[in-house]
N, C-alpha and C positions, 0 to 999 in steps of 0.2 A: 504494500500500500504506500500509496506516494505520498514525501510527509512523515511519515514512522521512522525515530532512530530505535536500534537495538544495540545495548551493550553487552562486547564480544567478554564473555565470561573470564578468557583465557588473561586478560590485560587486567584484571581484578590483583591488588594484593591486599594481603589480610591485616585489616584494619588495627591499629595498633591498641586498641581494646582487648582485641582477643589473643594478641602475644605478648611476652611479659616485657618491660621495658628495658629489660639488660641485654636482648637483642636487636642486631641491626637489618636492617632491609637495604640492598644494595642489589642496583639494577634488578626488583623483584625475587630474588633469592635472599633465603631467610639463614642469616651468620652467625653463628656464637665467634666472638674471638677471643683468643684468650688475654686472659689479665695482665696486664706489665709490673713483675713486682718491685714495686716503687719503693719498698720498707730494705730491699736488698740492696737498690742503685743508687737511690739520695746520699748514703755516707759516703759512697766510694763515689761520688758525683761533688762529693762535700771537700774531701779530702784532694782528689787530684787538682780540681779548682784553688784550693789554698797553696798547693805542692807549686801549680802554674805561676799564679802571682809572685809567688816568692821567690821564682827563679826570674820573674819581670823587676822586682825588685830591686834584684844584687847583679840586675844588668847581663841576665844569660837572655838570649831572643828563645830561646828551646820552649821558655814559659807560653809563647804564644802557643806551640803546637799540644803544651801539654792541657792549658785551657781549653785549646777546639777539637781534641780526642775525646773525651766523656761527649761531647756534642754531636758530634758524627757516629761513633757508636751508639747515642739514644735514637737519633732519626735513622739510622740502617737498621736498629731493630724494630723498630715503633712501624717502620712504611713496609719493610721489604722482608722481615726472617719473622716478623710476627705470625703464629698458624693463626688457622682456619678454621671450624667446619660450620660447612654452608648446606639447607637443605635445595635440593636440585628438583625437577620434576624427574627427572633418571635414578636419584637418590641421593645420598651423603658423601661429598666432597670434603677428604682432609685434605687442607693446604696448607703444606707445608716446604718454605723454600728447599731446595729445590724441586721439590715431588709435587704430586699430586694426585692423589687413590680416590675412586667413586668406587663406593659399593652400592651395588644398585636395590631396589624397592623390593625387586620379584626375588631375592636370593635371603632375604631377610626375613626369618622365623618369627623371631620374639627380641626383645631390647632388653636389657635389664642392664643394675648397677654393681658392680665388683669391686673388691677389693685387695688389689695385691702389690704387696709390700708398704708401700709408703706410700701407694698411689692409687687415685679413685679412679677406675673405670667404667665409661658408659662402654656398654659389651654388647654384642648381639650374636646372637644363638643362628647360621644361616641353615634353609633349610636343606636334606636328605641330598646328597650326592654333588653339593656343590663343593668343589677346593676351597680351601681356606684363604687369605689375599698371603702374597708374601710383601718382606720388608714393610711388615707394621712390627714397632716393637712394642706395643700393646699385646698384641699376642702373642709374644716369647712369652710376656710378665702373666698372663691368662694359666698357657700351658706350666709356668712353673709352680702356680699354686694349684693346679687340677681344676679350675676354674671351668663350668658346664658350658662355657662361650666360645666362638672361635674368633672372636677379633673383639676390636675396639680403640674408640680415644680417649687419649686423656681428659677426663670430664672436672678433675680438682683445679684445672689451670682454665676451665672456662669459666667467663665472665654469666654470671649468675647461679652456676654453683650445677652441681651434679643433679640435683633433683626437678632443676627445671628445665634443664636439655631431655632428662629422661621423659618428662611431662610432653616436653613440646614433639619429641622425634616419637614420641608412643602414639600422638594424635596423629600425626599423619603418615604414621606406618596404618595404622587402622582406617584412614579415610581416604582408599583412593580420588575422588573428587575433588578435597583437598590441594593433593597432591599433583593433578592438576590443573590448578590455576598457577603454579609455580614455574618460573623457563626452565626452560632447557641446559642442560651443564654447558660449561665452557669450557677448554680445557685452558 
């Protein structure tokens, strides 16, 4: 009918009501990224900066470069070696420089949260006769506590915590519809 718009479902993202706020949306794909631990970098960000002055001081020029190392080092981690995981309409993108793993929608059983060694795992259980991903070292740390999962990411280092990645990546494992209105991976 002449006159009638229709809105193409697919160009929809999910309103930031219905996702928790410690996620980003970027170009339609939905991101945890991880935390920057700021309580580890500030002293050592504290200290080389007094270390630099000091040598601008007593007249060494070195103080310039040792002032703009802590600098460059925070922006090459912050822009470029910071991970990822993104939900994709193909599935879960970990990105991480230099890689980058999709494990897809249809290969994934069940999700759950683990714990091995030191470190919190969001895990997923894939289903019956598919291979396990290789070069995740999430799943070395699975298989050495006998963990019922075969892969996973580091979910302690993601920004909003283990239990809302597990919340959000449970809801659209169970809704394909969901799932897509989300693009397409990119590599």
């Amino acid at each position: 009918m002449a006159g009638t718009a229709t809105i193409d479902p697919m160009a929809e993202t999910p309103g930031s009501a219905e996702l928790p706020a410690s996620l980003t949306i970027r170009r339609g794909r939905i991101v945890f990224r991880a935390r920057r631990p700021v309580a580890l970098v500030l002293p050592l960000l504290a200290v080389t900066e007094i270390a630099g002055v000091i040598c601008l001081l007593i007249g060494a020029t070195i103080g310039w470069f040792i002032i703009a190392a802590p600098v460059i080092g925070l922006v090459t981690t912050a822009v470029i070696l910071r991970p990822a995981l993104e939900l994709t309409r193909d599935g879960l993108v970990q990105r991480q420089y230099p890689y980058s793993s999709l494990t897809r929608w249809d290969v994934i059983d069940s999700v759950g949260i683990a714990r091995a060694g030191n470190r919190v795992i969001l895990a997923y259980k894939l289903v019956p006769d598919v291979p396990p991903p290789r070069h995740q070292p999430a799943r070395d740390l699975l298989l050495a506590v006998n963990a019922p999962y075969d892969g996973g990411w580091f979910a302690d280092s993601l920004a909003g915590g283990p239990d809302e990645a597990l919340a959000v990546v449970t809801r659209y494992l169970k809704e394909p519809d969901l799932r897509a209105m989300l693009p397409v991976t990119r590599r």
